[in-house]
Structures are given as structure tokens and as C-alpha cells.
C-alpha positions in Angstrom: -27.9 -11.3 61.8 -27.6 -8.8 58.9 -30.4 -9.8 57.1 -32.6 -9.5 60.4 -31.2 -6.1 60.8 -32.7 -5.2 57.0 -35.9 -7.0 57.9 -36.9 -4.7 61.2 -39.3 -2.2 60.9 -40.9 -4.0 57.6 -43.8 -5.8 57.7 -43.3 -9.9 56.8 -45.7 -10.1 54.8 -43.6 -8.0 52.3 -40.6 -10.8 52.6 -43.6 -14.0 52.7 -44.6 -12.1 49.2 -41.4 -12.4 47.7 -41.1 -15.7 48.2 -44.6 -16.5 46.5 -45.0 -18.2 43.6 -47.4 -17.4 40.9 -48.5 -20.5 38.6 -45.5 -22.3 39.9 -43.2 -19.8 39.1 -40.5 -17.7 41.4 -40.9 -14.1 42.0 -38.3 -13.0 39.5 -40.1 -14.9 36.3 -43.9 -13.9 37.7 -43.3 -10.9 37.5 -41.1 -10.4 34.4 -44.1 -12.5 33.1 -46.7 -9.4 34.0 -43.9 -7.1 32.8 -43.7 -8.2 29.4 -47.3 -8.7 29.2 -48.4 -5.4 30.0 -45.9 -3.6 28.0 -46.5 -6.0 24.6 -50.1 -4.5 25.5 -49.5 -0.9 25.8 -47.4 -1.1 22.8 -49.8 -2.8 21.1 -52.4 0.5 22.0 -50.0 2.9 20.9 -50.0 1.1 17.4 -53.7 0.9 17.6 -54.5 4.7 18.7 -50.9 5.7 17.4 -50.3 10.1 18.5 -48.6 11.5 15.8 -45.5 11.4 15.2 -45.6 7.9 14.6 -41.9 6.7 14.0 -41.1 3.2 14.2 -43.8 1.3 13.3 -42.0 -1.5 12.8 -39.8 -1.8 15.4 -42.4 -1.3 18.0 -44.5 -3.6 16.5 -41.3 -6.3 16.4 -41.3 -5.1 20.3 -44.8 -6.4 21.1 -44.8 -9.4 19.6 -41.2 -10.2 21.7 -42.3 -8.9 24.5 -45.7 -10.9 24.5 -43.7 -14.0 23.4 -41.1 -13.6 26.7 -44.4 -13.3 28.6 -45.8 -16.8 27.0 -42.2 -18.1 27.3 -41.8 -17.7 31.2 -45.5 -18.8 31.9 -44.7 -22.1 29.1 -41.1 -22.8 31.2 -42.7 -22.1 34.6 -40.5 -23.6 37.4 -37.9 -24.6 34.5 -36.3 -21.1 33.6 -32.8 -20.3 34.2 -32.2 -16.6 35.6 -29.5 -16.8 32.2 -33.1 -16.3 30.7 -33.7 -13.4 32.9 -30.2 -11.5 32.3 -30.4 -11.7 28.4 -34.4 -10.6 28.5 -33.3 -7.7 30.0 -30.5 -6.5 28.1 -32.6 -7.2 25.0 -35.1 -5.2 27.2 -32.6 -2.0 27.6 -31.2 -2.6 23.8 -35.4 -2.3 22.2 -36.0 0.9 24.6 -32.7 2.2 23.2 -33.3 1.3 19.6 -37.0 3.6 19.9 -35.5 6.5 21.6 -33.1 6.8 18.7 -35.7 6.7 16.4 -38.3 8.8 17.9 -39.9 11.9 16.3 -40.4 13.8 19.4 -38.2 14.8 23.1 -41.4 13.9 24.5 -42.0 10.5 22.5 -38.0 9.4 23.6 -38.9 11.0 27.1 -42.2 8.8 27.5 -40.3 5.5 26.4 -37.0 6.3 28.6 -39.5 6.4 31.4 -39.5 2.7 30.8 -36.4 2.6 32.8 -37.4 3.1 35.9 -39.9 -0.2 35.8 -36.9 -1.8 34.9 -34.7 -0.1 38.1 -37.9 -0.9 40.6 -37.3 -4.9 38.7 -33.8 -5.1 39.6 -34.0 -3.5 43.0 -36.6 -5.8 44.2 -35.1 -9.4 42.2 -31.1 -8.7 42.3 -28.4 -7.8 44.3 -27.0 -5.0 44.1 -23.6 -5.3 41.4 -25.9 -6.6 39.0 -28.7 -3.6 39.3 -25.8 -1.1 39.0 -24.7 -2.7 36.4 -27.6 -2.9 34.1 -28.8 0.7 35.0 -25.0 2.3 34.5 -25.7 0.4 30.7 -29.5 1.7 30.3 -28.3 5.3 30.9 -25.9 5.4 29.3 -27.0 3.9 26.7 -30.0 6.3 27.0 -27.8 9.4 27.0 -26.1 7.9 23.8 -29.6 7.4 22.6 -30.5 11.5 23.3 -27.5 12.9 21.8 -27.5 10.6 18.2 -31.0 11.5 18.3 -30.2 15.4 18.7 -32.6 15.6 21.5 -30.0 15.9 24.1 -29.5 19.7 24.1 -33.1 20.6 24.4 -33.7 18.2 26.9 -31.1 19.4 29.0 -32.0 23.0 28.9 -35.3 21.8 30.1 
């Protein structure tokens, strides 16, 4: 009865889509798949067509190469991953994004990569339940607020 009471007013086809698989995988590993992709490929443009400053080389280089291997990984395991994969992908996920911001040059450059955090938040409201979410996003900000102050970006940005 509750869940029919969360399912009026929306269309079905939103609830038959989350049930879809995508090259016999579930909807949490699909799209984690097109996550990792895409962001292994927008790093991977940023190191090509790098705007100065460019801090962290490395690290974001170390980045897209996971990120493009996860991607592989969960297309490779299909049908066959265990959401144990899913949880430790994304606190890797939250740890990486929080490594960068502590090492960027710029607000802006630790701004444009904590944005990454909300892809993450519209992940976990759509694939988990709600104790989990909270608990992932109360670690991502704070971790992000850590992040902003040991990078000495914090004051600025909160003037702003």
C-alpha cells in the first residue's frame, strides 16, 4: 500500500525504467557503468586541454584510469556484481574527489570538482534507500568541508 501511495501521480514508465537492464546488467551497475565512463573521459580532457593551474597531474590521471577500469569492471562482471562492489566504488569515489580538492590550485578548480557531488547525491537517491544516501553524503561533505579548510579555500568561499 505504501509503495502505491509513492507511485501515484508518476508516470510507470519511470518505475518499468528502473527495473531495465542494460547489457544484462541491473540499474545500479548500468549506470555506475556510464558514471565512471564519462568522468574517466572528462578527466581524461582536462589532462588533454589542461586550464591553468594545473595541480595534480598525477592523481587525476590515477583517477581516470580507475574510474575507466570500474567502468570495464561492471560491464566485464555484468549480472555477477555484488552491490559490496557498489559501496566501496563509491567511497573510493568520495575519497579521489576529496584527495583533488585538497590539492587544487584554485576555489574555483575545488568548486568545479566538489560539484561532482551532486551526481553522486542524484546516484544514491535514485539506487538506495535512504540511511545509506545520508550516510554517504553526511561523509562527502564533510569530508569536502575538511577538504576546503586544509586547502585554505574555506574562508573565501564562504564570504562568497
Amino acid at each position: 500500500m505504501a509503495l502505491l501511495s509513492t507511485r501515484r501521480g508518476v508516470s510507470p514508465e519511470i518505475y518499468e525504467a528502473a527495473d531495465r537492464r542494460v547489457l544484462g546488467m541491473a540499474g545500479p551497475m548500468w549506470t555506475m557503468a556510464l558514471w565512471f565512463g564519462a568522468t574517466s573521459i572528462v578527466i581524461a580532457l582536462s589532462l588533454i586541454f589542461p586550464v591553468p593551474p594545473n595541480h595534480a597531474p598525477a592523481l587525476r590521471a590515477t583517477a581516470m584510469v580507475y574510474a575507466g577500469g570500474v567502468a570495464l569492471g561492471l560491464v566485464v562482471m555484468r549480472g555477477r556484481t555484488p552491490m559490496a562492489f557498489i559501496h566501496v566504488q563509491l567511497v573510493i569515489y568520495i575519497l579521489f574527489a576529496i584527495r583533488i580538492i585538497t590539492l587544487a590550485g584554485t576555489p574555483a578548480s575545488a568548486v568545479t570538482t566538489g560539484m561532482n557531488f551532486i551526481v553522486l547525491a542524484v546516484y544514491l537517491g535514485w539506487w538506495m534507500s535512504r540511511t545509506p544516501s545520508l550516510v554517504y553524503i553526511a561523509l562527502a561533505n564533510i569530508g569536502l568541508l575538511i577538504a576546503m579548510w586544509r586547502s585554505g579555500f574555506l574562508p573565501e568561499l564562504a564570504i562568497a
